[in-house]
C-alpha positions in Angstrom: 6.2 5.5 -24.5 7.8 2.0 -25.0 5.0 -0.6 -24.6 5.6 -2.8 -21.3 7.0 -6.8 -22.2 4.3 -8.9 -20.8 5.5 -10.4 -17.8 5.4 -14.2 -18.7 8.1 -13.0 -21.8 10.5 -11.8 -19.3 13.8 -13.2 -18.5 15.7 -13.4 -15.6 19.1 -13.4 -14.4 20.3 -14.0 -10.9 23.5 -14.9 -9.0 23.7 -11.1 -7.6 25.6 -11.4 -3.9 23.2 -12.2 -1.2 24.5 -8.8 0.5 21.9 -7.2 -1.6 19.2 -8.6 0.1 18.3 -5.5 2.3 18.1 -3.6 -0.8 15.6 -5.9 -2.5 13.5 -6.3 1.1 13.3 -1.6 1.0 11.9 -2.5 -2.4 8.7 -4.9 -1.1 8.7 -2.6 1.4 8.0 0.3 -0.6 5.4 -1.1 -2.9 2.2 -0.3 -1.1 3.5 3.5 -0.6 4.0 3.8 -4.0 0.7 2.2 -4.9 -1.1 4.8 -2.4 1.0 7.7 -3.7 -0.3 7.0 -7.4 -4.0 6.1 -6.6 -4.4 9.2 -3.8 -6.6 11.5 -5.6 -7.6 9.4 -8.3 -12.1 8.9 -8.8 -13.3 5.7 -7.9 -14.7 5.1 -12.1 -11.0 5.9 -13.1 -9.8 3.0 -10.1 -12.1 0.4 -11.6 -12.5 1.2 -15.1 -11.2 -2.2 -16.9 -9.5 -0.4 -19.9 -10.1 -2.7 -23.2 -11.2 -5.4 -20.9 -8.3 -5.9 -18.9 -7.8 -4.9 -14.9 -8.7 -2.2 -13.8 -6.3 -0.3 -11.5 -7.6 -1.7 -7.9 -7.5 -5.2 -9.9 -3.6 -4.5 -10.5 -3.3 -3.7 -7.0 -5.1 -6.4 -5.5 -3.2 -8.9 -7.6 -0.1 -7.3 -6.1 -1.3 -8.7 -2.4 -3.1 -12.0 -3.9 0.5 -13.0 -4.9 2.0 -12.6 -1.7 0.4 -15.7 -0.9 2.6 -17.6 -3.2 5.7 -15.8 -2.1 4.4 -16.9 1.5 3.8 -20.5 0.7 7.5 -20.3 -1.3 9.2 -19.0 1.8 7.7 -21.8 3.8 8.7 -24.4 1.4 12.6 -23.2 1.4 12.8 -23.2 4.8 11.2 -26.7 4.6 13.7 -27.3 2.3 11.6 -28.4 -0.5 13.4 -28.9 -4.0 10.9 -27.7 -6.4 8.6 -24.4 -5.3 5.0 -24.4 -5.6 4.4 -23.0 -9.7 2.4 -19.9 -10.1 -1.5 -20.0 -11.0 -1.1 -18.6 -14.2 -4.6 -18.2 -14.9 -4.7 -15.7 -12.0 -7.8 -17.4 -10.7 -7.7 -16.2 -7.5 -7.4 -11.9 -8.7 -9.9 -12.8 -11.1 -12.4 -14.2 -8.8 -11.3 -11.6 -5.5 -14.0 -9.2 -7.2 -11.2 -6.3 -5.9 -13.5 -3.7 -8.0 -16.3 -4.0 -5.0 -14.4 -3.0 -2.4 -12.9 0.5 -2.0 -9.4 1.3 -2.4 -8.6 2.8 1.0 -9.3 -0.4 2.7 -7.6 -2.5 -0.2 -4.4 -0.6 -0.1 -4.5 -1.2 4.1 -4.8 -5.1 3.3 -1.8 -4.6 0.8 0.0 -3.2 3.4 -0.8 -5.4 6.0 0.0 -8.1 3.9 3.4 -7.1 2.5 4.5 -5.6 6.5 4.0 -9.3 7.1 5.7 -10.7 4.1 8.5 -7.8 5.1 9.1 -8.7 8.6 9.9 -12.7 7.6 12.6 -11.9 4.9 14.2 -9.4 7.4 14.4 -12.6 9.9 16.1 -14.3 7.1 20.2 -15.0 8.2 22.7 -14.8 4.8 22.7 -18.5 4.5 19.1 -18.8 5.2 18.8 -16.0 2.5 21.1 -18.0 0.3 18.7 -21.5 0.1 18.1 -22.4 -3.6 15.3 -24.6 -5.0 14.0 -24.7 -8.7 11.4 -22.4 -10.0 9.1 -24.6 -12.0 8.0 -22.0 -14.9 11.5 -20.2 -14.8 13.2 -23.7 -14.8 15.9 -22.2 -13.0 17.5 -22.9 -8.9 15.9 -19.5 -7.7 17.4 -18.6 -3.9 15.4 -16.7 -1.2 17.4 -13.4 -2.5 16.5 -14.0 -5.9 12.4 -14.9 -5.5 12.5 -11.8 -3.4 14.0 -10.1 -6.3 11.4 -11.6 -8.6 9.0 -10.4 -6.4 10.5 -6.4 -6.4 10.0 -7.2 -10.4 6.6 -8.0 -10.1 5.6 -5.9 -8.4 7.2 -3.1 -10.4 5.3 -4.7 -13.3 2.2 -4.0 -12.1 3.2 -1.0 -10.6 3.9 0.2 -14.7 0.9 -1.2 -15.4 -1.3 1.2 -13.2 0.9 3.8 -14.1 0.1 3.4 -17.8 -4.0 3.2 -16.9 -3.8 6.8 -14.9 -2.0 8.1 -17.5 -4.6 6.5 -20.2 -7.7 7.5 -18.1 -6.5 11.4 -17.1 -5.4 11.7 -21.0 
């Protein structure tokens, strides 16, 4: 199995046409059916074993709906038309201190849900120009349009998505 790139090593390339907007939006859509589908029959010890000291799967998960905040708080600040976008906590203070292990995963993937519907439903509001709005991504250091932080945001997600992935496969070996 090739090893995953760490996601603060990955680059990114943009400057796809806006029209395939609709097919990055099915993509957020589809994240918290696929993290249902891989966690369904899955033990709670194997959900929130922290493999080699690093998150356990329900910590991947609830990462996945702690960052919707930020792509929240970025949407609001390109319709604002703010220049610079808010930079990402980096430290993941906020998934470290959410404690996601205590809760159970049925009620955790409904939040995620929940969440993204939310997150969903105001990118599908989004006109082509609207869609189109550019301001610079601090850690990037690149203009980033609403297409292309959605985008970024079908990549993350799709990070993490590997990442639990790789645990079941680790903790059913």
């Amino acid at each position: 199995m090739v090893p995953q790139t760490k996601w603060v090593e990955r680059k990114f390339e943009f400057g796809f046409p806006v029209g395939v907007f609709p097919c990055i939006i099915e993509r957020l859509r589809g994240t918290p059916a696929r993290l249902e589908e891989i966690t369904a029959d899955l033990p709670r010890e194997q959900l929130i074993d922290k493999v080699a000291g690093k998150w356990s799967i329900q910590e991947h998960a609830g990462h996945v709906e702690n960052i919707d905040e930020l792509h929240n708080t970025r949407l609001d600040q390109y319709l604002a038309g703010a220049e610079v976008l808010e930079a990402a906590d980096m430290s993941n203070t906020r998934t470290e201190q959410a404690d996601h292990n205590a809760g159970d995963i049925k009620s955790l993937l409904a939040s995620i849900r929940a969440t993204r519907e939310a997150l969903v439903k105001r990118l599908e509001a989004l006109d082509e120009k609207t869609a189109s709005r550019s301001a610079f991504h601090p850690r990037l250091k690149t203009p980033m349009r609403i297409v292309d932080m959605a985008f970024f945001a079908a990549e993350h997600d799709d990070h993490h998505v590997a990442a639990i992935t790789e645990l079941v496969r680790t903790l059913t070996r």
